[in-house]
N, C-alpha and C positions, 0 to 999 in steps of 0.2 A: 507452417506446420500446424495441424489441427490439434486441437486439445482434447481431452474428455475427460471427467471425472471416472471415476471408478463405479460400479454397482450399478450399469446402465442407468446413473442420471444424465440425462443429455446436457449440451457445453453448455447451451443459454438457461438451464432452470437455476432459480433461485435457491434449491436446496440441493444438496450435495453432501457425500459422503468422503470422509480423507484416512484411510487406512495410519494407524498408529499400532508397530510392532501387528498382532494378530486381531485385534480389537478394530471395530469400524465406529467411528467418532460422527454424531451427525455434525453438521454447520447449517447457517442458513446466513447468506451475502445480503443485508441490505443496502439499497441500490444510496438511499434518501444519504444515510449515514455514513456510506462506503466501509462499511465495516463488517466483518466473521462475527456472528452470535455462536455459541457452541453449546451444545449438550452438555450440562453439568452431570447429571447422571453417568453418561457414557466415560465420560471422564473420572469419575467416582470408583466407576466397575471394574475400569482399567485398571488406576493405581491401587486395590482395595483387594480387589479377587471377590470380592463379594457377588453370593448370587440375588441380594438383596439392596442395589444401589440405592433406589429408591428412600426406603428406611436409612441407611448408613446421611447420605444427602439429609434427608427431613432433622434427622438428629445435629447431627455436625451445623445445620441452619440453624438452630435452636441456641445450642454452644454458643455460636460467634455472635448471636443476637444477644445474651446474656451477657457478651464481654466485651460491647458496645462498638464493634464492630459494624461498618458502612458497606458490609457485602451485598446484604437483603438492599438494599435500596437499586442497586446496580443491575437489580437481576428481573429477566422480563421471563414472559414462558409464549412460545409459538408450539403449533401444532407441528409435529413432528413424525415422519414415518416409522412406526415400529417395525420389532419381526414376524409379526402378522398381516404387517403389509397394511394395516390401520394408521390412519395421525389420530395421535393423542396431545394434548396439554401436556408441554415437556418446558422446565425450568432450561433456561439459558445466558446463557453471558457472554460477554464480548474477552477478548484476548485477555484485556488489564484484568478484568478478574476473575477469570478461569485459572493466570498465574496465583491470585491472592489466596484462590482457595487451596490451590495445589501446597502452600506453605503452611496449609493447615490442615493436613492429611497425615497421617504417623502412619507411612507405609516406604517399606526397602525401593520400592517404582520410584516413588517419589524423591525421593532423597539426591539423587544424578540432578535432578530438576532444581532442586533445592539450590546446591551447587552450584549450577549455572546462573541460577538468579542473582546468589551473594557475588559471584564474580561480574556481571554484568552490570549490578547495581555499584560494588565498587571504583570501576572502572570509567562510569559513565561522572562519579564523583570527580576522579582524576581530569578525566577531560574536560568538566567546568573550569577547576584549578589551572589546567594550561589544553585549552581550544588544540594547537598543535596535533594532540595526540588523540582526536576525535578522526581528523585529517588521515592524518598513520594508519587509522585503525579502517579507514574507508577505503583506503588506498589497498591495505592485505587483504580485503573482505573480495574489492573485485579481481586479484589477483589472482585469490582461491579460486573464483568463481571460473579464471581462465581468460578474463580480457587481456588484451597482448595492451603494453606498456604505452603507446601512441592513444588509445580509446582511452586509457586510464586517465590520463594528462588531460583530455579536453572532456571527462566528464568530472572532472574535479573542479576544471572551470566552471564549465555549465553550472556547478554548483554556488559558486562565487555569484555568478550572474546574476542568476536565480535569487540568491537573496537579496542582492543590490537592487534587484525589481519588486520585489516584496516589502523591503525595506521603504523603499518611496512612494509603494500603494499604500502602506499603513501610514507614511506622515501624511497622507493630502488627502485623507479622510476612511480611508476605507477598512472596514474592520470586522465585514460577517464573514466567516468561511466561505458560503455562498457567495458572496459576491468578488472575493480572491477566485471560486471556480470558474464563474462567469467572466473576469477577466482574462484569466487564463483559457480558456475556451477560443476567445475572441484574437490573442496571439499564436495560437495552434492553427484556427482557422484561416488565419492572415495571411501565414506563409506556407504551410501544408496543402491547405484546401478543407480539412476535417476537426472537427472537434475532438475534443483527447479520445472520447470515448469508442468513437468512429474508428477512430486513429488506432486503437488498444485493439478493436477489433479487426480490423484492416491488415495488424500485424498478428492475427492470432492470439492474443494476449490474455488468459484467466484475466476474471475481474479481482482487481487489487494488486495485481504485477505492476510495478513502475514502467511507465512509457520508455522515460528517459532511457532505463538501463537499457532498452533492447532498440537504441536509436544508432544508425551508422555513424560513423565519421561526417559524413556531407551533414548529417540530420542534424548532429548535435549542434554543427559549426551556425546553420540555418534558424537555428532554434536560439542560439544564445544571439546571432544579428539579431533576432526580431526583440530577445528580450532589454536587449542594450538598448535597441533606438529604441523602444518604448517607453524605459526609463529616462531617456536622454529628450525625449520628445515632450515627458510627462511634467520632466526640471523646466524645460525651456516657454514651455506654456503655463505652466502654475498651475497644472491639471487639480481640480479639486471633486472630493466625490466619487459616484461609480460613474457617473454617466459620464464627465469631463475624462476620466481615467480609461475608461471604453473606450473612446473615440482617438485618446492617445493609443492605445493598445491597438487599433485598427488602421492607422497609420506606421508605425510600428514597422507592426508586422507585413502590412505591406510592402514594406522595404528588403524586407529581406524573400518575400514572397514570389518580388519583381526580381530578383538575384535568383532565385531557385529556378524560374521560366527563362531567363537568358542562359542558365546553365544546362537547362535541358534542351535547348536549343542549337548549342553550340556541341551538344557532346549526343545528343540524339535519344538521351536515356533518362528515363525516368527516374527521378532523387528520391521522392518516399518512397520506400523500397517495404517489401514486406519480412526483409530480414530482419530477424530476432537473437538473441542469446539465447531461447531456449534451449535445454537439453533435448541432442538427436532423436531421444529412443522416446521421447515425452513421458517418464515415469510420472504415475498417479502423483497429484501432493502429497507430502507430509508435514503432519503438526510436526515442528520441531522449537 
C-alpha cells in the first residue's frame, strides 16, 4: 500500500507535514536519530489560539528558563517551510519535549493532553511494580489495533526473544545504539535478504513504523529462529564485541534464512511478503 504524507510532501522527503484537529503541524524525521523533531511554534498556536505563537513560545522559553527547567537545552531549530512557502529558522523538539512543554501551557486544548499524560505516567509506574501488566496492556493495544488473537501470541513472543537477544548482546560487550542497529541489520539481512530499512520500505512502511508490527505469521516465526540461534550461537562461542557478535548474528540468521529458501521451495511462494497492518484507506498521520 503506498503512503503519502499530506500537503503534497512526497513519501521519501525528510520533512513533512501531520494534520492535528484543523492545524498543520510541521515535523522533520531525522534519519541519524530515528526520531520526529516538531514545530514548537505550531504546536503553541494550536493549544493557545494565538495569532502570535512566536511571542507566546519566546515568553513561555523565558518562564521555564527562570525556573530552571532542562527544556532550552533539548531544543534545536531547523529551517522549516512556512505559509509563504519560505524555510525560516523554526525552534523544534523531539516527542519528549514537545509533551514537557504541552504541561506547561494553561490552555482548555491542552488539558485532554494533560490527562492523558498523568494516566500514562501513572500506569507505566504500575507496570515497574508488576512487569505483568505492561504485557496486558501490549496485548489490548494490538487488539485495538485489530490483530486476530494467533498474530497477537507470536508477536508477544517475538518480543521475549527479542530481548533474550539484546540481553546477551549487552553482556558480551556491546553497548552503542549503533552498534545494537548494525547487529540487527545483519539478522534481518540473514534470513530476509534486506536490511530493516529495505525491509520497512519493501513493506511500504512511513519511517518510524515498527517492522515487526506489520510482519506475517511466517515472518515473525523466521525472524525470532534467526534471533534465537543467534543468541544460542552467540552463548555457545563466547561471542565477545561487535565484530565476534556480527559474525554470530550472520550465522544466526542464516539458519533460519536456509529454512525460509526450503520453504519457498516446497510451497513455491515467496515468505517476505509485502503485507502490512496498515490501514486500507491509508489516512494522513496523526499527532496523537
Amino acid at each position: 500500500m503506498k503512503n503519502t504524507d499530506n500537503e503534497g510532501i512526497q513519501e521519501d522527503s525528510p520533512l513533512s507535514i501531520v494534520k492535528f484537529e484543523d492545524a498543520a503541524i510541521r515535523r522533520h524525521w531525522d534519519e541519524n536519530q530515528e526520531k520526529w523533531y516538531i514545530s514548537i511554534i505550531d504546536i503553541i498556536g494550536l493549544l493557545t489560539g494565538t495569532d502570535r505563537p512566536r511571542k507566546y513560545w519566546n515568553d513561555l522559553k523565558t518562564k521555564l528558563k527562570k525556573e530552571g527547567s532542562e527544556v532550552s537545552d533539548n531544543i534545536g531549530q531547523l529551517k522549516l517551510t512556512a505559509k509563504d512557502g519560505k524555510k525560516y529558522e523554526t525552534d523544534v523538539a523531539d516527542v519528549e519535549t514537545i509533551l514537557r512543554i504541552v504541561q506547561s501551557v494553561p490552555s482548555p486544548k491542552a488539558e485532554p493532553l494533560k490527562q492523558w499524560l498523568a494516566k500514562v505516567g501513572y500506569e507505566r509506574i504500575e507496570e515497574i511494580k508488576d512487569p505483568e501488566k505492561a504485557v496486558h496492556r501490549a496485548i489490548g493495544t494490538f487488539a485495538q489495533k485489530g490483530y486476530d488473537d494467533e498474530w497477537i501470541g507470536r508477536r508477544m513472543r517475538t518480543i521475549e526473544v527479542r530481548n533474550e537477544l539484546t540481553t546477551e548482546w549487552k553482556n558480551r560487550g556491546v553497548e552503542q545504539p549503533l552498534d545494537f542497529a548494525i547487529l540487527t541489520n545483519e539478522v534481518y539481512k540473514g534470513w530476509s535478504g534486506m536490511k530493516s530499512k529495505e525491509y520497512q520500505k519493501f513493506k511500504g512502511l512511513k519511517k518510524g513504523e515498527n517492522l515487526r508490527d506489520h510482519m506475517t505469521n511466517l515472518e515473525l516465526v523466521l525472524n525470532m529462529l534467526a534471533e534465537a540461534s543467534t543468541a544460542e550461537i552467540a552463548r555457545n562461542k563466547d561471542a565477545q564485541g561487535v565484530d565476534e557478535n556480527k559474525s554470530a548474528a550472520q550465522q544466526g540468521s542464516q539458519i533460519a534464512g536456509n529454512a525460509r529458501k526450503e520453504l519457498e521451495e516446497n510451497t513455491g511462494k515467496p515468505i517476505v511478503s509485502k503485507d502490512n497492518y496498515l490501514p486500507k484507506n491509508d489516512k494522513p498521520e496523526q499527532l496523537t
